[in-house]
C-alpha positions as CSV (number, residue, x, y, z in Angstrom):
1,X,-28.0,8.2,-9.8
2,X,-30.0,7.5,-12.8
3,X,-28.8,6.1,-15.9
4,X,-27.3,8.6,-18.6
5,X,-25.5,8.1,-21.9
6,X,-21.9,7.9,-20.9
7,X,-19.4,10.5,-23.0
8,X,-17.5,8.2,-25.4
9,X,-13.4,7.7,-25.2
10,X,-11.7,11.1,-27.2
11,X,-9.7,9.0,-29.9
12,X,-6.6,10.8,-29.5
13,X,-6.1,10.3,-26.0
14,X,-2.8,7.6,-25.3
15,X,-3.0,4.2,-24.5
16,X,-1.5,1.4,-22.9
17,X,-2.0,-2.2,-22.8
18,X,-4.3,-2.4,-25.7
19,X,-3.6,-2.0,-30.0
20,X,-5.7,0.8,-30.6
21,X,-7.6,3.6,-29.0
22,X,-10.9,2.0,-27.4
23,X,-14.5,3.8,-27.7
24,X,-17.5,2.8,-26.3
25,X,-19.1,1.3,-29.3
26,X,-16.1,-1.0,-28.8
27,X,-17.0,-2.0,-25.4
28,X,-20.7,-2.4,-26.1
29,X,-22.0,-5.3,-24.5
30,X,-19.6,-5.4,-21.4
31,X,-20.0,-3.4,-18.1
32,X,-17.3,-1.9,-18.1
33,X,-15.6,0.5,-15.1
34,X,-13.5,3.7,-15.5
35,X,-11.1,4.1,-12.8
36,X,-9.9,7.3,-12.0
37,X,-6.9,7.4,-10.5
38,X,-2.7,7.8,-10.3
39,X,-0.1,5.6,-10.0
40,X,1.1,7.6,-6.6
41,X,-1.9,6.9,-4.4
42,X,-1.6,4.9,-1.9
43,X,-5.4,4.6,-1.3
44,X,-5.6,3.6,-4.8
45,X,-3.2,0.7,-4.5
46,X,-5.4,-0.5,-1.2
47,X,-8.5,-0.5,-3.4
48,X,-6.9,-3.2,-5.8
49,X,-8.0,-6.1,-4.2
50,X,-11.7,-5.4,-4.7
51,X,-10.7,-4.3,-8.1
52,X,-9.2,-7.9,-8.6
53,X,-11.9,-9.9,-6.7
54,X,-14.8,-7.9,-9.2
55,X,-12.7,-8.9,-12.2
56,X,-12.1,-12.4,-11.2
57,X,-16.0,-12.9,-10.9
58,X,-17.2,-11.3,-14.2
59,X,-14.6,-12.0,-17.0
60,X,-17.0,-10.2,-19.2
61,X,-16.2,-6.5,-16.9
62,X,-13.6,-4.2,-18.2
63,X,-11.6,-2.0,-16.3
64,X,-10.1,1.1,-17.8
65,X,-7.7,2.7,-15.4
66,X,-7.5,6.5,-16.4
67,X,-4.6,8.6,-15.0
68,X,-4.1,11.9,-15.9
69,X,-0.6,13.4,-16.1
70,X,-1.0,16.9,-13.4
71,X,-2.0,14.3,-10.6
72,X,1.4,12.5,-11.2
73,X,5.1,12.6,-10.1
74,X,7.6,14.0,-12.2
75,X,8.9,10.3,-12.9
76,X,5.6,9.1,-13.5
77,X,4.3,12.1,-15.8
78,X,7.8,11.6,-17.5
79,X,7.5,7.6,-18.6
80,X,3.8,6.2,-18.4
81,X,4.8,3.2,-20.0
82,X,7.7,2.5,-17.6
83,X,4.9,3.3,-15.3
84,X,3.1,0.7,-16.5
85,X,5.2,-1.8,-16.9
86,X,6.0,-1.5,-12.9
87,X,2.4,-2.0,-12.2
88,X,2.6,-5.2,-14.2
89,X,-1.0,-3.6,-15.5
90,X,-3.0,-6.0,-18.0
91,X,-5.9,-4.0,-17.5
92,X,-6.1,-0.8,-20.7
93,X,-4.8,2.2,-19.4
94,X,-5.6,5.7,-20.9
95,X,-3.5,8.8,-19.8
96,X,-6.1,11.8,-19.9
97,X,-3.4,14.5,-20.2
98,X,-6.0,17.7,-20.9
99,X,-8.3,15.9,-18.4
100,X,-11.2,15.3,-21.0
101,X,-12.8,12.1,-19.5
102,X,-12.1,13.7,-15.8
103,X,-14.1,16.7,-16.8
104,X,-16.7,15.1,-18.7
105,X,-17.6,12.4,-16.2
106,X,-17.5,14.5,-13.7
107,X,-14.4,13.4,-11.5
108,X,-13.0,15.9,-9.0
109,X,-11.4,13.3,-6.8
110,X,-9.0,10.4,-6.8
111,X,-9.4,7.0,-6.6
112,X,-13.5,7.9,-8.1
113,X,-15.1,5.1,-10.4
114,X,-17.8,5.1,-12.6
115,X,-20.0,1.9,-13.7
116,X,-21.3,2.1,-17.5
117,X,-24.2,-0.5,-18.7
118,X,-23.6,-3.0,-21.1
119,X,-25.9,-0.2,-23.4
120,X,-23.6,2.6,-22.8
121,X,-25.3,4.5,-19.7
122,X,-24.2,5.4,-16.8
123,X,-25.5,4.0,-13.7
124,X,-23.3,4.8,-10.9
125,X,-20.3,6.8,-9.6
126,X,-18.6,6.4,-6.2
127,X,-14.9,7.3,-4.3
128,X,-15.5,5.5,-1.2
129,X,-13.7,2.2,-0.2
130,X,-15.4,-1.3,0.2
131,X,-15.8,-1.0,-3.3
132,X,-16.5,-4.9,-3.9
133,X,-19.5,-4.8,-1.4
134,X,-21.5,-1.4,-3.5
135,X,-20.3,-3.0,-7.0
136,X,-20.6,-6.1,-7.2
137,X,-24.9,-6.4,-6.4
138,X,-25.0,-4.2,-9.5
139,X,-23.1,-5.9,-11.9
140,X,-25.0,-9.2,-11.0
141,X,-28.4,-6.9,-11.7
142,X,-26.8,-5.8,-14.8
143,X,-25.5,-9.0,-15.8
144,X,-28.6,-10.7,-15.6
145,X,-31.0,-8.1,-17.2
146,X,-28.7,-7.7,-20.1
147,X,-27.7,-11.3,-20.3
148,X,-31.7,-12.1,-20.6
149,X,-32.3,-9.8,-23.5
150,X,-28.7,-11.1,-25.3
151,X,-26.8,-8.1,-25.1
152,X,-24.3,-9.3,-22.8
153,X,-20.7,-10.0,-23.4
154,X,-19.0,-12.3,-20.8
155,X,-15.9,-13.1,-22.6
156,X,-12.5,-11.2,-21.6
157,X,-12.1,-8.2,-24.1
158,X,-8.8,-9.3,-26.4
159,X,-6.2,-6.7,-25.8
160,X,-4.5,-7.2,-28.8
161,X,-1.3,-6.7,-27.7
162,X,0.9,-8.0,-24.9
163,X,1.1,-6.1,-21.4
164,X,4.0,-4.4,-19.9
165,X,6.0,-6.9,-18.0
166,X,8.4,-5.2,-14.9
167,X,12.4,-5.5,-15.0
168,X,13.9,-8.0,-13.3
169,X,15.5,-5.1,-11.2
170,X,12.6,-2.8,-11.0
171,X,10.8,-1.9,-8.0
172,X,6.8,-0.8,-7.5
173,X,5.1,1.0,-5.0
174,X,7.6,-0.2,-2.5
175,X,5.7,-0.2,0.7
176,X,8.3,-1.2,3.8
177,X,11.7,-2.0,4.7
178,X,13.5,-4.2,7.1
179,X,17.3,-5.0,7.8
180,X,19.1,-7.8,8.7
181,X,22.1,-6.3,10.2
182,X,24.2,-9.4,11.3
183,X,23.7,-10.7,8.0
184,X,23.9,-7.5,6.1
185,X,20.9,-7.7,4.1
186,X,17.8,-5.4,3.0
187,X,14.4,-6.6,3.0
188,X,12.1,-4.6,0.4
189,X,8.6,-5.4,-0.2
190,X,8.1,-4.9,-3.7
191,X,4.0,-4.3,-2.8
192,X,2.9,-3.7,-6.8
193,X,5.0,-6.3,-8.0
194,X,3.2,-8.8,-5.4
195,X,6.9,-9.9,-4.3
196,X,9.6,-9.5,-1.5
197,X,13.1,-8.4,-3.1
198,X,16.3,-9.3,-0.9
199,X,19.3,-7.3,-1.7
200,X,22.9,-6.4,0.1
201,X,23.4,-2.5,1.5
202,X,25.3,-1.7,-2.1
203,X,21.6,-2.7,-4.1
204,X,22.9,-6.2,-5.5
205,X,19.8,-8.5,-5.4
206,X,20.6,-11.5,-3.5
207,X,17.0,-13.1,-3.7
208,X,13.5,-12.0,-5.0
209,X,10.3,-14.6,-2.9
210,X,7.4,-14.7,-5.0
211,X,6.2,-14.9,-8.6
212,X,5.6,-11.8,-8.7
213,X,2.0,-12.7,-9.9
214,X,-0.5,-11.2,-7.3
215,X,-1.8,-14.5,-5.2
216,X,-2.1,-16.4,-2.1
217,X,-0.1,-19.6,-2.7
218,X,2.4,-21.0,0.4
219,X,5.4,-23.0,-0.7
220,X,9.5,-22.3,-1.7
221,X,10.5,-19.0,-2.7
222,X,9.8,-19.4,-6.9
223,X,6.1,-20.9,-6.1
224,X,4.9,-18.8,-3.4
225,X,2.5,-15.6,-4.7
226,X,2.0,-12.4,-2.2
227,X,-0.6,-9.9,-3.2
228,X,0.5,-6.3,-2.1
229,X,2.8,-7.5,0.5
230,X,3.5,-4.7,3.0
231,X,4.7,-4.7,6.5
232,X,8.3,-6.8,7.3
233,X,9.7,-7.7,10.3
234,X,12.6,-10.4,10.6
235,X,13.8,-12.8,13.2
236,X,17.6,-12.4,13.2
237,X,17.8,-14.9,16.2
238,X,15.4,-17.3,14.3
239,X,16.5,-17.1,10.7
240,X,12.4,-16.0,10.4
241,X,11.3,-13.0,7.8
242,X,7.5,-12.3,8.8
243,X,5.5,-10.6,5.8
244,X,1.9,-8.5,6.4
245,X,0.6,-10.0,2.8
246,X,-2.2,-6.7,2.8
247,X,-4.0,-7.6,0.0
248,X,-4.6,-11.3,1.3
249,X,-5.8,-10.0,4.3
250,X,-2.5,-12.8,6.0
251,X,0.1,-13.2,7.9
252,X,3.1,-14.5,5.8
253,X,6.3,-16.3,7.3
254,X,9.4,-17.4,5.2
255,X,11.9,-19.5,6.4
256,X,15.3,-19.5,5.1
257,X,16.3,-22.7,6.6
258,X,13.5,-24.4,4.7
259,X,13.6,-21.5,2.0
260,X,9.5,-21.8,1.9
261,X,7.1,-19.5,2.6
262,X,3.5,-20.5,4.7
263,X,0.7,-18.8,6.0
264,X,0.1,-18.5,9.6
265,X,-2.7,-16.3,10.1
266,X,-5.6,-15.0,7.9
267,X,-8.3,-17.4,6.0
268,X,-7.6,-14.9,2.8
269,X,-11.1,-12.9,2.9
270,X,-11.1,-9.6,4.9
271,X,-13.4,-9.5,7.8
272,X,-13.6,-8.3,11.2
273,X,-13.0,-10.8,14.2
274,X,-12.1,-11.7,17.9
275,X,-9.6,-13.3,17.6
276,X,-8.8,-17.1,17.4
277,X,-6.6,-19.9,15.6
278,X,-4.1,-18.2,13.2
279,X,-5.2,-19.9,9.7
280,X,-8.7,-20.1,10.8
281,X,-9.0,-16.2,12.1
282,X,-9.9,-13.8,9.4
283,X,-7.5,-10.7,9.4
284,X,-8.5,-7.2,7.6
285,X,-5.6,-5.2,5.8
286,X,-2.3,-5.8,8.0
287,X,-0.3,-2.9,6.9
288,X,2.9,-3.8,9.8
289,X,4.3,-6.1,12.4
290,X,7.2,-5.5,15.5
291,X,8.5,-8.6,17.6
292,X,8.4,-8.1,21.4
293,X,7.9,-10.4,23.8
294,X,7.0,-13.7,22.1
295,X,4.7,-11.8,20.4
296,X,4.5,-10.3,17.0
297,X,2.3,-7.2,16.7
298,X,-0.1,-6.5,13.9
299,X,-0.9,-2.7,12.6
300,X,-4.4,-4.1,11.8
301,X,-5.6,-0.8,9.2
302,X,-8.9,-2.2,8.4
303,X,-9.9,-2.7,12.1
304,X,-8.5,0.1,13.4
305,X,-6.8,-2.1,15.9
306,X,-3.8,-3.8,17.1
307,X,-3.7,-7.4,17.0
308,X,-0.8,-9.8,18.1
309,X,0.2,-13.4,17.6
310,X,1.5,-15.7,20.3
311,X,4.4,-17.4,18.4
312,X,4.5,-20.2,20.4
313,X,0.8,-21.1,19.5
314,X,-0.3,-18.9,16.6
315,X,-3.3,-17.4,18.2
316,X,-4.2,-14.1,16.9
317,X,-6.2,-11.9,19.0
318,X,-6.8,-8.1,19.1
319,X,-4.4,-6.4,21.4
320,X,-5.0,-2.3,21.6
321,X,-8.6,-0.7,20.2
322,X,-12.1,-1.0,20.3
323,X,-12.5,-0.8,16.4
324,X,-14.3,2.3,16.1
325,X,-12.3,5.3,14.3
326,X,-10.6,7.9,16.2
327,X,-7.8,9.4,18.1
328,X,-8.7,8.2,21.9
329,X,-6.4,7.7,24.7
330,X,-6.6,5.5,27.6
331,X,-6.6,1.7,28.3
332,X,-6.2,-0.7,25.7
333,X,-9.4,-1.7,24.6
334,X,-10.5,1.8,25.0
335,X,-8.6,3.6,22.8
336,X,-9.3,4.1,19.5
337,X,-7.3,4.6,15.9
338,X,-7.5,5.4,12.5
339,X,-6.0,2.9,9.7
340,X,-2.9,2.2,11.7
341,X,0.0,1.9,8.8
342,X,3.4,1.0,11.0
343,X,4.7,-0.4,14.6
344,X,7.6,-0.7,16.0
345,X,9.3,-1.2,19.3
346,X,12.1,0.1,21.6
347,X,11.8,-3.4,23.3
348,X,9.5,-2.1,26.0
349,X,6.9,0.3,24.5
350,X,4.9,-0.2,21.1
351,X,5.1,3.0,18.9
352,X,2.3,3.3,16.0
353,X,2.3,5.5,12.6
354,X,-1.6,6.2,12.8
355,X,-2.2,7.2,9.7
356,X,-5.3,8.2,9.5
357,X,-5.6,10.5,12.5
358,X,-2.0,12.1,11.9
359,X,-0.4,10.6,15.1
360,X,2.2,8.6,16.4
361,X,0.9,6.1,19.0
362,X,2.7,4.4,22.1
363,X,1.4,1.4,24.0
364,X,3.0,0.8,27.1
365,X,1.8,-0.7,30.9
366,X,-1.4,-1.0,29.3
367,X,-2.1,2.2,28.1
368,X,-2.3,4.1,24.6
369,X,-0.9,7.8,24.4
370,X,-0.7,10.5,21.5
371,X,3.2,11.2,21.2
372,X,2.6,13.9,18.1
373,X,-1.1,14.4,16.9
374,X,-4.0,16.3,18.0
375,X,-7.0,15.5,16.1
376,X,-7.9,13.2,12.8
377,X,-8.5,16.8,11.1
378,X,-5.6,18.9,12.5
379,X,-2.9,18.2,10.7
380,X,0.7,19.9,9.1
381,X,4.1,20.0,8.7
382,X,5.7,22.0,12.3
383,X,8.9,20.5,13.5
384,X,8.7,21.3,17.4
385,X,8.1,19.8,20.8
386,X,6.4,16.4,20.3
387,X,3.0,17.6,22.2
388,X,2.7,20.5,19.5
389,X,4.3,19.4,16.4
390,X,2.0,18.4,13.2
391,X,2.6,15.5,10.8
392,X,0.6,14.5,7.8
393,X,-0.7,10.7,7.7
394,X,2.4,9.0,8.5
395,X,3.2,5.8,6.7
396,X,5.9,4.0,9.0
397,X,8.5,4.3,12.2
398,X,11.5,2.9,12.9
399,X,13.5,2.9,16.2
400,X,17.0,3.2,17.1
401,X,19.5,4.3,19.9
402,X,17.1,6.0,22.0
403,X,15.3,7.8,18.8
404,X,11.8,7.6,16.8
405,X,12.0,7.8,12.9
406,X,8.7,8.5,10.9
407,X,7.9,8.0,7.5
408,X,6.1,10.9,7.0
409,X,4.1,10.6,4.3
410,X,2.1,13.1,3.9
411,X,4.9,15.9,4.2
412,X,7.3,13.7,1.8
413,X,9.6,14.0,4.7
414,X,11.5,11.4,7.4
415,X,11.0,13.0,10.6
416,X,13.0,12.5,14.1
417,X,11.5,12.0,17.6
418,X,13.9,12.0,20.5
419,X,11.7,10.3,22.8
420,X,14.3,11.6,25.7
421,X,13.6,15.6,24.9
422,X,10.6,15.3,22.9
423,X,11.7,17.2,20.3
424,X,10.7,16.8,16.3
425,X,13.0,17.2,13.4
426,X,12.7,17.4,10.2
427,X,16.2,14.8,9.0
428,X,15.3,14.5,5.3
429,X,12.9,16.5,2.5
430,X,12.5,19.7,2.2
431,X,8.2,18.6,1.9
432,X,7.7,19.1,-1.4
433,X,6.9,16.2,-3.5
434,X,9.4,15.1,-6.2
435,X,12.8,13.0,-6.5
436,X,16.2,14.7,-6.0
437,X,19.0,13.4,-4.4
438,X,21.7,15.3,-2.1
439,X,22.1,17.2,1.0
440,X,19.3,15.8,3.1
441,X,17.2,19.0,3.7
442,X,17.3,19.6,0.0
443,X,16.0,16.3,-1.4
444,X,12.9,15.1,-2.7
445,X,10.7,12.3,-1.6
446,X,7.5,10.7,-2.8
447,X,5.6,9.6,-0.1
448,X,7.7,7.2,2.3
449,X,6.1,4.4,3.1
450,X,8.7,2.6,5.9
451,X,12.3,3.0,6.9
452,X,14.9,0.6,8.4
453,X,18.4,0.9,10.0
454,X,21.1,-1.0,8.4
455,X,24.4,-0.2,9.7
456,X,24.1,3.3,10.7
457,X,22.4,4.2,7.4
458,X,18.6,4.8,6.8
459,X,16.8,2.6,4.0
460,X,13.5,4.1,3.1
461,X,10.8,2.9,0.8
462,X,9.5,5.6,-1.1
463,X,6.5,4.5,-2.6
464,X,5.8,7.6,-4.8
465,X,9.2,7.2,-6.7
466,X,9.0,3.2,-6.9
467,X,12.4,3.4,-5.3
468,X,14.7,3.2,-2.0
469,X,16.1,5.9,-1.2
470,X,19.4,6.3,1.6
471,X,20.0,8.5,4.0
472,X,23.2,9.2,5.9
473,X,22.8,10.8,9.2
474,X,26.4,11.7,9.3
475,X,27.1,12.9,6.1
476,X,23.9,14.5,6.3
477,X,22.7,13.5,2.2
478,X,20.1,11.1,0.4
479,X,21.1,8.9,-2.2
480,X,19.2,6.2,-4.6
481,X,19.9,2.4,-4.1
482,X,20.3,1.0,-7.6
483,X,19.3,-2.4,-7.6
484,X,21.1,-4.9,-9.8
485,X,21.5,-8.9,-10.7
């Protein structure tokens, strides 16, 4: 697009993280990126590495996340600055409640940003992921056309103030669940607070693993740093927790025996491969991982594939999936899927939450099938036989006692798959998008991200609410885990 003066920052608008209201004139000399988005997207929060990565190499950028209020949850729209402070944000943040900057940039979509010159133009606008690879070549340009004429900043811009730190007991943008049930413990990965929490069925935190600073450092449970940790799965036999770090692009494993944490797959940098060494085999965005066999399965999103690791040798190869996007059937590396978000296992079969195309996935004998899905652009909300039922970009599934659960995201619902009828139910949500707790088909969720089984009751992560939620198939109601020290 060509260069255009940028609208400046309404003065009245609120802000976070910084001591006054910012203008343009006050960011002169710095490139400086607007990112629209909200707090409740999950394609957002997998576009935070590359926002992380740009910021690390030019000190001098500054990001300005702008959310506006109508895009939110009720929670979020309630409480911005609790909001904040569970992102553990540093970056300013400016809540466009009348939608000002959306309208006058231009925005009709979420996560959009917009690049503005060190001179206060405009120079580019884009929504697309890979957001690192189109950025970055133009802030070098910039950086070195403005830095020759001495009008560039490359300092960090003083905020002024301190940012909002998260509560020891707080959760954010919980992604997954797993369970321990010999030991009786639940396993949350705390994906915006970079850290995995480790609390008992009644919510008492037993353990946190991690700074809580996003990074990719091995070592014991208060040295070791996760970036947007997602998918768990643990080794009750082995005493082993395995962790998909996302945003490093790794494999995490944490031992309780030793009480460390080390990597075992992933060189840190997304890229696609064929496979290899663990450490020296890079990985792109594992979102999940299921034990069977000897094995432990990946839900490799950015490759569209499935990968495993031998857990005798740490090898790492891709399993199910040519690579290419789509919603293909037929022998494994054949078949085709779409940002593959959760895996799990009956101990024979592999089921997978295909997010992208709508589906839920089985390997078995060496073959993929659709379970529920059509095609990546048919999707809904119809509770039915499996072969006609809609979902909407599930997040995660869990199995138990002859029975498929699904995260389903998109409908704010947990759905049930009796995988000896066929038949889908709706068990909790009534689809609309909020919080509210009590009788099952009545409550509210925000976008479940993963579910786990611990003694007969259903943990879920749900990410919109930065909560857990509980549901009671017997009783038939939802509750909200309160975490505590």
């Amino acid at each position: 697009m060509r260069p255009m003066a940028a609208p400046d920052l309404p003065p009245d608008i609120e802000w976070h993280n910084v001591d006054r209201p910012l203008s343009l004139r006050d960011l002169a000399g710095r490139v400086v990126l607007l990112s629209f988005l909200t707090f409740t997207c999950s394609n957002c929060m997998r576009l935070a590495p590359d926002l992380r990565r740009l910021e690390e190499r030019h000190p001098g950028l500054v990001t300005v996340e702008v959310h506006h209020s109508g895009f939110e949850s009720a929670a979020v729209a309630g409480n911005f600055r609790e909001a904040v402070r569970r992102a553990g944000l540093e970056r300013p943040v400016a809540i466009d409640r009348d939608r000002r900057l959306w309208e006058a940039f231009g925005v009709r979509d979420w996560p959009t940003f917009v690049l503005i010159d060190p001179v206060g133009n405009v120079v580019g606008k884009t929504a697309a992921e890979g957001l690192y690879g189109r950025l970055n070549p133009k802030i070098e340009q910039m950086a070195a056309e403005f830095g020759e004429q001495g009008l560039l900043e490359r300092e960090r811009l003083p905020s002024g103030t301190a940012p909002e730190t998260a509560r020891e007991t707080s959760l954010y943008r919980p992604g997954k669940v797993a369970a321990d049930n010999p030991g009786m413990r639940l396993f949350i990965s705390d994906t915006g607070h970079n850290r995995i929490v480790v609390a008992d069925p009644k919510g008492k935190i037993l353990e946190t693993i991690g700074t809580g600073a996003a990074g990719n450092a091995d070592g014991s449970f208060h040295e070791a740093a996760f970036y947007l940790p997602e998918g768990l799965e643990f080794d009750e036999e082995a005493g082993i927790l395995y962790v998909a770090d996302a945003g490093n692009h790794t494999i995490r494993r944490v031992s309780w025996t030793e009480r460390e944490v080390a990597t075992i797959a992933g060189t840190g940098l997304a890229a696609l491969s064929s496979g290899g060494p663990g450490t020296g085999t890079a990985l792109n965005a594992p979102r999940d991982l299921a034990l069977l066999g000897g094995h432990l399965y990946v839900a490799m999103a950015g490759a569209n594939q499935i990968w495993r690791m031998d857990l005798a040798t740490y090898e790492v190869e891709p399993y199910a999936g040519s690579g290419r996007k789509g919603l293909v059937d037929g022998p494994l590396g054949k078949a085709a899927f779409i940002g593959p978000a959760g895996i799990a296992t009956d101990g024979e079969a592999l089921y997978i939450a295909d997010s992208g195309a709508s589906a839920i996935r089985r390997i078995k004998r060496g073959m993929v099938e659709t379970r529920i899905g059509h095609s990546p652009d048919d999707f809904g909300d119809l509770d039915t036989i499996a072969g006609m039922a809609h979902i909407n970009r599930p997040m995660g599934v869990a199995y138990s006692d002859g029975s498929l659960y699904i995260a389903d995201s998109g409908n704010n619902k947990i759905k049930h798959l009796d995988l000896a009828t066929g038949w889908v139910l709706t068990r909790a949500g009534d689809g609309e998008r909020g919080y509210r707790d009590g009788l099952s088909g009545d409550a509210r969720l925000s976008g479940p991200g993963g579910l786990a089984d611990l003694r007969g009751l259903w943990y879920i992560a749900d990410t919109g609410n930065d909560t857990v939620r509980v549901y009671d198939p017997v009783r038939h109601v939802v509750s909200t885990l309160t975490l505590w020290k």
